[in-house]
Every structure is written in structure tokens, then in C-alpha cells.
ChimeraX commands (.cxc) that place a marker at each C-alpha (Angstrom):
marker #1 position 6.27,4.19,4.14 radius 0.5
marker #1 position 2.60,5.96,5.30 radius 0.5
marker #1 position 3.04,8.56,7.47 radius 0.5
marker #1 position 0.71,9.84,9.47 radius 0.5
marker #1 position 0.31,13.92,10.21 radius 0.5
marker #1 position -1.51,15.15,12.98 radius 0.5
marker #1 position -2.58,18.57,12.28 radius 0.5
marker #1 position -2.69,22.01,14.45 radius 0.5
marker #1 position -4.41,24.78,12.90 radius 0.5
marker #1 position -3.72,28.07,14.26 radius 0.5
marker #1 position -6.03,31.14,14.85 radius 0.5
marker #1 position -5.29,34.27,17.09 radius 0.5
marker #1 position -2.83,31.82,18.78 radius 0.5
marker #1 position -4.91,29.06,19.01 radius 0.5
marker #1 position -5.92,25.57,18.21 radius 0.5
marker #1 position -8.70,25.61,15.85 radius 0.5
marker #1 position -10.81,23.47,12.95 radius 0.5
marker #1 position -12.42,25.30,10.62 radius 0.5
marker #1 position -15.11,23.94,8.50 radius 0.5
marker #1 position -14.66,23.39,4.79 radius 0.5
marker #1 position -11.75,26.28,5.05 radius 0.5
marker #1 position -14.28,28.75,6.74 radius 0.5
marker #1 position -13.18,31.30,8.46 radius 0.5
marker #1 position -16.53,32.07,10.06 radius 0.5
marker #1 position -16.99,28.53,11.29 radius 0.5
marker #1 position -13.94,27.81,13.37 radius 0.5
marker #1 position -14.46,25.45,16.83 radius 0.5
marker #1 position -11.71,26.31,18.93 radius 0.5
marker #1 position -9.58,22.78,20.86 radius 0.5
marker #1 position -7.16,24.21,22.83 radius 0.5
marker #1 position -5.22,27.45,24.06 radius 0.5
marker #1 position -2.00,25.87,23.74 radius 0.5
marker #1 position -0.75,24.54,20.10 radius 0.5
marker #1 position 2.87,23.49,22.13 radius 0.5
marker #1 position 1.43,21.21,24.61 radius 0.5
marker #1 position -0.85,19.70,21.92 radius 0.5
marker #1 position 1.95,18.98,19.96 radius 0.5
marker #1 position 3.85,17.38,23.38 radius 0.5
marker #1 position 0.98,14.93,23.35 radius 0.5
marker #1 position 0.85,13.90,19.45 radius 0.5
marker #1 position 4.22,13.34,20.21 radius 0.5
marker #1 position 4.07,11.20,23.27 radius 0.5
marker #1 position 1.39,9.26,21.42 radius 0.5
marker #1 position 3.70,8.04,18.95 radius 0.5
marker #1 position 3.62,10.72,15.87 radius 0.5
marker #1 position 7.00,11.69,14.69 radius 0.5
marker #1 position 5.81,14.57,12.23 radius 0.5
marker #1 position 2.90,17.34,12.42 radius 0.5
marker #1 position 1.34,19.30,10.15 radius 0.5
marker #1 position 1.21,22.94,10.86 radius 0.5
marker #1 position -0.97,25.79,9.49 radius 0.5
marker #1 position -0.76,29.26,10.38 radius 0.5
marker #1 position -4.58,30.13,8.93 radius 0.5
marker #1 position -3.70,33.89,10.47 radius 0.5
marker #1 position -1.26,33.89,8.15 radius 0.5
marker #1 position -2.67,32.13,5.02 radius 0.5
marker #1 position -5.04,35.18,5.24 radius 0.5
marker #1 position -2.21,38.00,5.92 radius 0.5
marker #1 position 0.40,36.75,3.05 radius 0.5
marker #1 position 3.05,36.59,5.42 radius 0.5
marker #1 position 3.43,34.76,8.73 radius 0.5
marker #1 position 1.51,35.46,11.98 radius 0.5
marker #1 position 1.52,32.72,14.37 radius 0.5
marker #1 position 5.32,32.28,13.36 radius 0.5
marker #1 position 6.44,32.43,17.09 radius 0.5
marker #1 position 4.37,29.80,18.64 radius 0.5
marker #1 position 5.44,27.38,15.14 radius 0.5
marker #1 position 8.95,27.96,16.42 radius 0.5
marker #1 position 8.27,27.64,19.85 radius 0.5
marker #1 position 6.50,24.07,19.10 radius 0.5
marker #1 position 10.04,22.97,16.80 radius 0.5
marker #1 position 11.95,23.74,19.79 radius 0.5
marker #1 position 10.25,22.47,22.82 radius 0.5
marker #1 position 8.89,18.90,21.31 radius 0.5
marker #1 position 10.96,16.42,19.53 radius 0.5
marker #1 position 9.40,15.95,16.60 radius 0.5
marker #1 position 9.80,16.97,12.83 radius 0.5
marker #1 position 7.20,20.37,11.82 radius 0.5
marker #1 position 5.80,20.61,9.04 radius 0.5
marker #1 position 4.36,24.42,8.03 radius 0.5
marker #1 position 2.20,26.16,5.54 radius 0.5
marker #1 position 0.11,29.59,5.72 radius 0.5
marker #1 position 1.68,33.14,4.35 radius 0.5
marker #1 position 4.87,31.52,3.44 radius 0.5
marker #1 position 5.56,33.90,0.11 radius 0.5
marker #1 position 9.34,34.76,0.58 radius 0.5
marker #1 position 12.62,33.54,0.89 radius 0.5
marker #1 position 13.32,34.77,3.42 radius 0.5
marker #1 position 10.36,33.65,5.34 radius 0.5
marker #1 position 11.42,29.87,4.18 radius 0.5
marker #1 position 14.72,30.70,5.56 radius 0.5
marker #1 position 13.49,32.12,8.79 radius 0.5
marker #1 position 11.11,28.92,9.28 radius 0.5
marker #1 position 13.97,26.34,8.25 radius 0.5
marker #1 position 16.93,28.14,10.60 radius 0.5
marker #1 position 14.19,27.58,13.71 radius 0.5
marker #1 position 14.61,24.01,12.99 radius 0.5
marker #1 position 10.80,23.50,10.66 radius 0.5
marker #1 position 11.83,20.52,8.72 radius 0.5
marker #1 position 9.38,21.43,5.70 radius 0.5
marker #1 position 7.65,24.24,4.37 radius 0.5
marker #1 position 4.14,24.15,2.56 radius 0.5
marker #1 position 3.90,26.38,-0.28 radius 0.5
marker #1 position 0.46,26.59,-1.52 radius 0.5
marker #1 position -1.30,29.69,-3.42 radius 0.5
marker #1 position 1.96,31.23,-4.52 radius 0.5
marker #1 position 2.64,28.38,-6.64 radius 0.5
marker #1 position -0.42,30.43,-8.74 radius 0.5
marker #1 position 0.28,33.82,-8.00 radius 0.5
marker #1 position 4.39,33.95,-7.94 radius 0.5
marker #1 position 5.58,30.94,-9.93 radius 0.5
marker #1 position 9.42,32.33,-9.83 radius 0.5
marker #1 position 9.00,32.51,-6.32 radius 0.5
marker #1 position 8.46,28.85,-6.00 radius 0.5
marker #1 position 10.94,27.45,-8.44 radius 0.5
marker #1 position 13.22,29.45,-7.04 radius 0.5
marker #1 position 12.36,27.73,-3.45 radius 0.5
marker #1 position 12.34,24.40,-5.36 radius 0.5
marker #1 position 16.12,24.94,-6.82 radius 0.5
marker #1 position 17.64,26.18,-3.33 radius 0.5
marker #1 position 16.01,23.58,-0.73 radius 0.5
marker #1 position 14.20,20.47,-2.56 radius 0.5
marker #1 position 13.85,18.44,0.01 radius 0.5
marker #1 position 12.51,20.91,2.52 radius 0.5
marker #1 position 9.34,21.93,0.53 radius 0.5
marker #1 position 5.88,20.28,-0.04 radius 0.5
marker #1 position 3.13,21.73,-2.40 radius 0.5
marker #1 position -0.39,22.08,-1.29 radius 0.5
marker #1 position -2.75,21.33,-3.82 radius 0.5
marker #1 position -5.96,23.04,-1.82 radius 0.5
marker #1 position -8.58,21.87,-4.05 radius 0.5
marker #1 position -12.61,23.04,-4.66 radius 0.5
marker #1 position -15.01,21.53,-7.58 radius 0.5
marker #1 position -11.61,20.51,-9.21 radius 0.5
marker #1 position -9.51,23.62,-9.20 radius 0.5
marker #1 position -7.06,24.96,-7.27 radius 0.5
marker #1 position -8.34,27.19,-4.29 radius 0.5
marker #1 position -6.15,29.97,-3.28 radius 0.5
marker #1 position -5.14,32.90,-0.91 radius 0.5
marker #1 position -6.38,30.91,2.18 radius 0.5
marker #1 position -8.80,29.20,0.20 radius 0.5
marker #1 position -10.98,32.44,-0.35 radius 0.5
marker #1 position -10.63,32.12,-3.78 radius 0.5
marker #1 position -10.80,29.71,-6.28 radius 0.5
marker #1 position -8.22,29.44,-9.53 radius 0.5
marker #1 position -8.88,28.03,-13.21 radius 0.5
marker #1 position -5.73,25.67,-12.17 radius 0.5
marker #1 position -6.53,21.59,-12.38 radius 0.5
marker #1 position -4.30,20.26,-9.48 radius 0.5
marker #1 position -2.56,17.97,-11.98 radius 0.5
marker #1 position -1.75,20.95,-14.51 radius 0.5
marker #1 position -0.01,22.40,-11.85 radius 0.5
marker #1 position 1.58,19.56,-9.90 radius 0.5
marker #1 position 3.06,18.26,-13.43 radius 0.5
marker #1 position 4.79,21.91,-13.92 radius 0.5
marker #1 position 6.31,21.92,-10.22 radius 0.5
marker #1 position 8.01,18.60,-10.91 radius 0.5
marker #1 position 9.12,20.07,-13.56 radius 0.5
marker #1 position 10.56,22.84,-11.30 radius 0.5
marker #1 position 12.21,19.94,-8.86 radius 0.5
marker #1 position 9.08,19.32,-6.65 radius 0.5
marker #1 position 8.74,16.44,-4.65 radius 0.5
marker #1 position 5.77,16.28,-2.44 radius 0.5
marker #1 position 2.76,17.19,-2.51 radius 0.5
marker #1 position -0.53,17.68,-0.32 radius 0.5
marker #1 position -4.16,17.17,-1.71 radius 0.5
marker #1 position -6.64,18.88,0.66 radius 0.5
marker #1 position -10.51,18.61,-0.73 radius 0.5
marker #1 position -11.77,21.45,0.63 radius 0.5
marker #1 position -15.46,20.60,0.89 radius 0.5
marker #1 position -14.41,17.33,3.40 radius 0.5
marker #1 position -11.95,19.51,5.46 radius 0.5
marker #1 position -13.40,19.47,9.21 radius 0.5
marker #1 position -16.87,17.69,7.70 radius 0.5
marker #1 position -15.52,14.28,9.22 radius 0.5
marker #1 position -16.93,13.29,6.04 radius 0.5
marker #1 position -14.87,10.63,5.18 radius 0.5
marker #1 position -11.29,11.59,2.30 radius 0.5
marker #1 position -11.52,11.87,-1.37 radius 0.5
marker #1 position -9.11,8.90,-1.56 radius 0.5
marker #1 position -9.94,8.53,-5.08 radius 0.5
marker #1 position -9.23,11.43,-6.70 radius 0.5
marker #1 position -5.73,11.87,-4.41 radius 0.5
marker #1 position -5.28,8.25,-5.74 radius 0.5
marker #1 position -5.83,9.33,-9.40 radius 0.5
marker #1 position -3.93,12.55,-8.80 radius 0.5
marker #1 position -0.75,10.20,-7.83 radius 0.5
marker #1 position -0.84,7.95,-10.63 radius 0.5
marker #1 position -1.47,11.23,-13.12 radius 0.5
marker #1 position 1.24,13.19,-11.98 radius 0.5
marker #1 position 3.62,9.95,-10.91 radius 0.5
marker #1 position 4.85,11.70,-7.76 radius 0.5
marker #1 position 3.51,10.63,-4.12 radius 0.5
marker #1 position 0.57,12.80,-2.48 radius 0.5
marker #1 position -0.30,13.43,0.76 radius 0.5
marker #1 position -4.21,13.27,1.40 radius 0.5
marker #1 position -5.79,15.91,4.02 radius 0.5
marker #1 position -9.34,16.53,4.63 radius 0.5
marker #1 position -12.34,14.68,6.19 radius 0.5
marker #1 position -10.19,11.86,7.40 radius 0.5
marker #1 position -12.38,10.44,10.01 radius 0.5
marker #1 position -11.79,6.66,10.47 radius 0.5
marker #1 position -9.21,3.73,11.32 radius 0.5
marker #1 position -10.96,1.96,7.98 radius 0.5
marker #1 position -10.01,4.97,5.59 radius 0.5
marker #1 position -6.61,5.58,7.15 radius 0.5
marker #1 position -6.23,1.70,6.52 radius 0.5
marker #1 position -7.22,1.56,3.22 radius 0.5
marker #1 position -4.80,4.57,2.23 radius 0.5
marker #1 position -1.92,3.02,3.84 radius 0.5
marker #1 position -2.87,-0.33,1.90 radius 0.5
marker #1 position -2.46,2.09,-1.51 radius 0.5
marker #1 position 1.38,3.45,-0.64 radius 0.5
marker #1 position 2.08,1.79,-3.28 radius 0.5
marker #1 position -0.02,3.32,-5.60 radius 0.5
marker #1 position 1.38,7.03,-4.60 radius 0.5
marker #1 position -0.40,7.91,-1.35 radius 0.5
marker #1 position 2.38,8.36,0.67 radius 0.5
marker #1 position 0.01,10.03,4.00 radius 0.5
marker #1 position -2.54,11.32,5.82 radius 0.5
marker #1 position -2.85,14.60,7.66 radius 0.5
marker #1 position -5.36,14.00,10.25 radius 0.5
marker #1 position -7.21,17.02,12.49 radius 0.5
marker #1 position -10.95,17.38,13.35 radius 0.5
marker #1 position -11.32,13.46,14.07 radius 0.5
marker #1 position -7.94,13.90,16.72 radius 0.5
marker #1 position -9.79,16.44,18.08 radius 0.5
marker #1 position -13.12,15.52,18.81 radius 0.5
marker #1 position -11.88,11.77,20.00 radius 0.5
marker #1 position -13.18,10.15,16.97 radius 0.5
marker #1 position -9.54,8.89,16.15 radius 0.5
marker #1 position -6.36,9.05,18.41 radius 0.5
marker #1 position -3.14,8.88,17.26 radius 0.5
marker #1 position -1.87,5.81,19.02 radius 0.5
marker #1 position -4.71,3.71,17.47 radius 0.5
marker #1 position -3.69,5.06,14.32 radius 0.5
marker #1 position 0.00,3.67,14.18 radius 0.5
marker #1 position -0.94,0.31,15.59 radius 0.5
marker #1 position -3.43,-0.08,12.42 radius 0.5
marker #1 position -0.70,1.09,10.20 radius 0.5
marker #1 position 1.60,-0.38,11.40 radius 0.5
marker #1 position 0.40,-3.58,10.87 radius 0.5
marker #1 position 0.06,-3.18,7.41 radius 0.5
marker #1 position 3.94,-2.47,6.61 radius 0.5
marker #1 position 4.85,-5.25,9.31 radius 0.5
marker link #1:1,2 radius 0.2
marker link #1:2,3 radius 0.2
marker link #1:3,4 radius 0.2
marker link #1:4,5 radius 0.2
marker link #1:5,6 radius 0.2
marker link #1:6,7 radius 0.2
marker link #1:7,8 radius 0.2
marker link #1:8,9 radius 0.2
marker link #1:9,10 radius 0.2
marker link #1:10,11 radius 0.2
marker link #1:11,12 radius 0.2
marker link #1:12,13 radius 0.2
marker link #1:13,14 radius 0.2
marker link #1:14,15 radius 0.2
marker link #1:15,16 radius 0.2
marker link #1:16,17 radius 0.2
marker link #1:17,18 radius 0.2
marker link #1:18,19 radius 0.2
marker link #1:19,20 radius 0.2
marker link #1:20,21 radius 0.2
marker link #1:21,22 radius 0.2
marker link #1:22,23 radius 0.2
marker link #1:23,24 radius 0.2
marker link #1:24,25 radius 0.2
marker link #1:25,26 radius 0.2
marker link #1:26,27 radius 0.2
marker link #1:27,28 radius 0.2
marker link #1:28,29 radius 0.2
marker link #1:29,30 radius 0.2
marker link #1:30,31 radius 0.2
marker link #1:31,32 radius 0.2
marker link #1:32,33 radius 0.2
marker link #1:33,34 radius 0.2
marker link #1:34,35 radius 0.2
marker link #1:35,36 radius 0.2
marker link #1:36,37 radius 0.2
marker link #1:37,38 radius 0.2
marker link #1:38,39 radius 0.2
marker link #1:39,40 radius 0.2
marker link #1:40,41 radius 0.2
marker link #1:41,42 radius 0.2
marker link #1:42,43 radius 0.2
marker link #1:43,44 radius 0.2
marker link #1:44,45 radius 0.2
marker link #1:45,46 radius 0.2
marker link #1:46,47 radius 0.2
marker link #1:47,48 radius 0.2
marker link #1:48,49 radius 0.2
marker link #1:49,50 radius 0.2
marker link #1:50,51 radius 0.2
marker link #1:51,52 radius 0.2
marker link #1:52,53 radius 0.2
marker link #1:53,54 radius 0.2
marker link #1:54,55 radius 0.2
marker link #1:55,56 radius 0.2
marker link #1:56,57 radius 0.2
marker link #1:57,58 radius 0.2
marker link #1:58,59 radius 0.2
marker link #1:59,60 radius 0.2
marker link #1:60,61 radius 0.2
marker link #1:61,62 radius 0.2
marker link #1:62,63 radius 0.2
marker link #1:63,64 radius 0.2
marker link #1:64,65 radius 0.2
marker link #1:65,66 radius 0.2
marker link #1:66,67 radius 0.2
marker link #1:67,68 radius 0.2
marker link #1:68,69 radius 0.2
marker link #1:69,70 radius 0.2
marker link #1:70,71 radius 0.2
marker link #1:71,72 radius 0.2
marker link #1:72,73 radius 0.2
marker link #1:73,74 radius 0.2
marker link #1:74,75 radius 0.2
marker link #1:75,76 radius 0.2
marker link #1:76,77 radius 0.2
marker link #1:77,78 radius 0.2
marker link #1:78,79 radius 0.2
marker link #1:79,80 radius 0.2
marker link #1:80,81 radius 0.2
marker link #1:81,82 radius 0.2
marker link #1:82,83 radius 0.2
marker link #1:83,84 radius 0.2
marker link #1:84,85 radius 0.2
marker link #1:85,86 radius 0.2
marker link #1:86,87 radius 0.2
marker link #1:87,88 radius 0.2
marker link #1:88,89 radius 0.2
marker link #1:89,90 radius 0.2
marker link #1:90,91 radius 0.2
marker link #1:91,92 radius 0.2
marker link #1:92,93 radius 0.2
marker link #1:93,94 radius 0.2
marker link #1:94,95 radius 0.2
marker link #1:95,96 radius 0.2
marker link #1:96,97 radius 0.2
marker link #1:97,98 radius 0.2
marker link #1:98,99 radius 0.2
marker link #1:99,100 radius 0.2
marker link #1:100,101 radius 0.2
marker link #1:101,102 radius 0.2
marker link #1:102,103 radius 0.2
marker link #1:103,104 radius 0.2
marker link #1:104,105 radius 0.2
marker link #1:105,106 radius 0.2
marker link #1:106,107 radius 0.2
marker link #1:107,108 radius 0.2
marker link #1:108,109 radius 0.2
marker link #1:109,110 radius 0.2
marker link #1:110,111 radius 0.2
marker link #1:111,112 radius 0.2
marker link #1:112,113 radius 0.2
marker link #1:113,114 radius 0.2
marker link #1:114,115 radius 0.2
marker link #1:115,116 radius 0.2
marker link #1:116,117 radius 0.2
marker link #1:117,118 radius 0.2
marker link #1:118,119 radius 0.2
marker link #1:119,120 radius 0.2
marker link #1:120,121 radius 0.2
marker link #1:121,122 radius 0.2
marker link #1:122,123 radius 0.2
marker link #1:123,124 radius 0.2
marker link #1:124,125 radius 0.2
marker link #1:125,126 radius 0.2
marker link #1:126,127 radius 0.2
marker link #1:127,128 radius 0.2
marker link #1:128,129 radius 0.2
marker link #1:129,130 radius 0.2
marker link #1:130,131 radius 0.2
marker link #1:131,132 radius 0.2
marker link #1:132,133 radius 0.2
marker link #1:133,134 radius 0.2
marker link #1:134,135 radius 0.2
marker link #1:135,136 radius 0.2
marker link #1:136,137 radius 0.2
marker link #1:137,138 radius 0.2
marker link #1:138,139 radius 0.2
marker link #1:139,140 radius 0.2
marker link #1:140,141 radius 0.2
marker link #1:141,142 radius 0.2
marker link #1:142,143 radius 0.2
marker link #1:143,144 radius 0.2
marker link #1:144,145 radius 0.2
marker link #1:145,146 radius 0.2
marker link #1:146,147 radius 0.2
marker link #1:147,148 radius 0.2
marker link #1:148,149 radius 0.2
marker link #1:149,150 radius 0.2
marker link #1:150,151 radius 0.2
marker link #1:151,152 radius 0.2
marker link #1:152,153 radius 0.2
marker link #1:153,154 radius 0.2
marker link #1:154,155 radius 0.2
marker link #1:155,156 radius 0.2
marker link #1:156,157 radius 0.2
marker link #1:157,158 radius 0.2
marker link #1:158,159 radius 0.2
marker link #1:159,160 radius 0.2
marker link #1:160,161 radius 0.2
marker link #1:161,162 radius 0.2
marker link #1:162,163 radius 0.2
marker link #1:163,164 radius 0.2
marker link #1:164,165 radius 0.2
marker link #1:165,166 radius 0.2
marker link #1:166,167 radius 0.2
marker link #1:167,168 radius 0.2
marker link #1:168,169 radius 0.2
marker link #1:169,170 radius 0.2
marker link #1:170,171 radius 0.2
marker link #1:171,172 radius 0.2
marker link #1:172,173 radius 0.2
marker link #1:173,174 radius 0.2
marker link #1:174,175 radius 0.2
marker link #1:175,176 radius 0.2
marker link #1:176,177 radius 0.2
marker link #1:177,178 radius 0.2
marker link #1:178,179 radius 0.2
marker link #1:179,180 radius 0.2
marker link #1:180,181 radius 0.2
marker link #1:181,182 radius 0.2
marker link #1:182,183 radius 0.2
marker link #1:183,184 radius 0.2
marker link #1:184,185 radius 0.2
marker link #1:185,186 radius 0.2
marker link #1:186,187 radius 0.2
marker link #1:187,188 radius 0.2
marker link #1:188,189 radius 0.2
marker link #1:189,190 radius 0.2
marker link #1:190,191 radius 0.2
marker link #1:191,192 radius 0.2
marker link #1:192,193 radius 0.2
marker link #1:193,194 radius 0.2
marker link #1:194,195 radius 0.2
marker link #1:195,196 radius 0.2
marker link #1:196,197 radius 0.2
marker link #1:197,198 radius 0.2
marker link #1:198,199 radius 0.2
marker link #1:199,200 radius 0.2
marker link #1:200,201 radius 0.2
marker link #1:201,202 radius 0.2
marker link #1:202,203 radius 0.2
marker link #1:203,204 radius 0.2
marker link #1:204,205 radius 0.2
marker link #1:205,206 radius 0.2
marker link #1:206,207 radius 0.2
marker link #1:207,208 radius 0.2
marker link #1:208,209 radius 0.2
marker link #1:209,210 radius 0.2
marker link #1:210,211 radius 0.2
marker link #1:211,212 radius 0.2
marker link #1:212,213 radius 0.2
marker link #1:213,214 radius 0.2
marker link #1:214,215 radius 0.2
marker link #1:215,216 radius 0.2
marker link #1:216,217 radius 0.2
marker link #1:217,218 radius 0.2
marker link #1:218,219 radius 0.2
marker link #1:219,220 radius 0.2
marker link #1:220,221 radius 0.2
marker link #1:221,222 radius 0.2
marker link #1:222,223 radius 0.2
marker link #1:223,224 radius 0.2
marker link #1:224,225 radius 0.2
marker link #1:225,226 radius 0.2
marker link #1:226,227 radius 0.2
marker link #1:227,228 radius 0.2
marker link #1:228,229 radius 0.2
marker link #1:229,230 radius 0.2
marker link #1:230,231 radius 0.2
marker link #1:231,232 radius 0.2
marker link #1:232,233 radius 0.2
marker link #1:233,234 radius 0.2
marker link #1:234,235 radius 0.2
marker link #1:235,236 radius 0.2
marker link #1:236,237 radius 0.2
marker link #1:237,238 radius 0.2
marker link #1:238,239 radius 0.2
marker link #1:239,240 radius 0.2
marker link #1:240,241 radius 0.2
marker link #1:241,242 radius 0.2
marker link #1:242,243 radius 0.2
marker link #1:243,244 radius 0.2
marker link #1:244,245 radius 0.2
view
């Protein structure tokens, strides 16, 4: 199955898209992430991809009110990622009804941390694999490790991970089109399905990912394109859908 993730990316309590994970080059959508989450819903998504970017910056949650506020008043299943770097913050996000957490840079900087996370809830964790010139970028994409994304994907399964994200940073909000290849080779190194985010920008693309489920592209997280009415989310399950029918 391809599922598709609309995203909501949240600044100072807002919806935003930043450019190539640019903090100075953020277009602001909306003043409400809830009812932009209502109407992904009512279009037809049943998951969506949340990132506190206040809190990918902090370490530690910001915008953690409004995520839970969003799980509560829409039916549909929340994804998040941004600051998550504690147990307890896992615990605080999965008892407010987030289906999933994304844990991304301390899979680098606290390894124990995230095996530990893997062991106690498998199922309700996904690993971002925020990637620049072939390494891992980390703390909210401000820095850059010596990590490959398949070095460290291969030692998380190892640890009991599941899922996993792969963002290019350099298409993220370019509406440059996705690095379906290298998510595609990524998959087949690693043998585990990946979830492709960044510069998704077309019904083609989304298409041609869905057509490769098989090959270990499992999704799409989908944001600028959503927001700029390049794409709309009931367009986008009609194609796909009509691939798996």
C-alpha cells in the first residue's frame, strides 16, 4: 500500500514551508495548522505528517499543544517529528493519541536513546533520514553529519526499526521534482520500506512512486505543492488509487 502524507510544518504556531530546510526563507500558508488538517482530512487523507520546526531547533517540543490539539479535533492518524529527544516526550506525544513519532538527529547524537524508543514502542516510531550531498543532516538540518543514510538505517534495523523517511534536503520546498532514485536505491540497500519527502511536485512523480511500492517506496509526504495549488490531495488518491485497483 502507498500512502500519501500531507505535511504541516509549524513555526511560531503556524503553517509554514521553508526552503531547502531554511529557516530564513519560510512562506507562511495559514494561521491555523487544525483547520488545515480538517481539510486534508475531508479531502480524503487518512494520515499527516507533522513537524514542529520550533522544536527541531529547541531540542525539545514547542508547538506540542497545537500537534495535540490537531490529534484530537480531526479524525485522522498524526504523524510527528521535531525536538522529540526523550521518553518521555514520546510518551507525552503517544498518550495525546499521535499515532507515530519521527525520530531524526538523535539517532546521531543519542543512539541509546533511540534503541531504547525502538525496544519499548516499534511500531509507533519512524526514522528520518534528513539527507544533504549524501550525509545525514542534523539538529534541524543546521548541520550536516559524516553518517551515509544507509550506514545508519542498516544499524536501526538492527535496533528493531521499521520505517523510515528520506527527505533530500536541497528539493524540500524547491517544487523541484523527488530524488526518487536514490530513496529507491536506499530501499533496496537497506531492504526496509522508505518514505520519500521533498520536492514532490506532480501527479506524474507521485504516480511513478506508487508504481515502485513494490520496490520499497512505501509513500510520499507531500507540502509546498498542497500549498501553493500545484497538487491537491483529492487528485492525488484518485491517481493512486488507480494504480492498486
Amino acid at each position: 500500500m502507498f500512502t500519501i502524507y500531507p505535511a504541516i510544518d509549524l513555526l511560531d504556531g503556524k503553517c509554514v514551508r521553508l526552503l531547502q530546510g531554511d529557516y530564513d526563507k519560510s512562506t507562511v500558508y495559514g494561521d491555523s495548522p487544525v483547520e488545515m488538517a480538517r481539510t486534508f482530512f475531508e479531502q480524503g487523507a487518512e494520515w499527516l505528517h507533522v513537524v514542529d520546526l520550533d522544536g527541531a531547533k529547541a531540542g525539545c517540543p514547542v508547538n506540542s499543544e497545537i500537534i495535540g490539539r490537531i490529534a484530537a479535533e480531526v479524525p485522522i492518524h498524526v504523524e510527528v517529528g521535531g525536538g522529540i529527544r526523550s521518553m518521555k516526550t514520546i510518551e507525552e506525544y503517544l498518550n495525546r493519541g499521535i499515532k507515530r513519532v519521527i525520530l531524526g538527529s538523535s539517532a546521531i547524537s543519542n543512539p541509546d536513546f533511540v534503541r531504547l524508543a525502538l525496544s519499548r514502542y516499534p511500531d509507533s516510531i519512524a526514522i528520518g533520514l534528513d539527507v544533504k550531498n549524501g550525509k545525514v543532516a542534523v539538529q534541524g538540518w543546521l548541520e550536516v553529519s559524516d553518517t551515509r543514510p544507509a550506514e545508519l538505517a542498516k544499524q536501526l534495523i538492527r535496533a528493531g526499526a521499521r520505517r523510515f523517511i528520506y527527505t533530500d534536503i536541497s528539493r524540500d520546498g524547491a517544487l523541484k521534482g523527488a530524488n526518487i532514485g536514490e530513496a529507491e536505491r536506499l530501499a533496496e540497500e537497506i531492504g526496509t520500506p522508505v518514505v520519500v519527502s521533498g520536492g514532490v511536485s506532480t501527479i506524474d512523480e507521485i504516480v511513478l512512486m506508487a508504481k515502485k511500492a513494490s520496490k520499497g517506496l512505501s509513500g510520499a509526504i507531500i507540502g509546498k505543492a498542497l500549498y501553493t495549488d500545484q497538487l491537491n490531495v483529492r487528485d492525488i488518491l484518485k491517481a493512486v488509487s488507480l494504480i492498486a485497483g
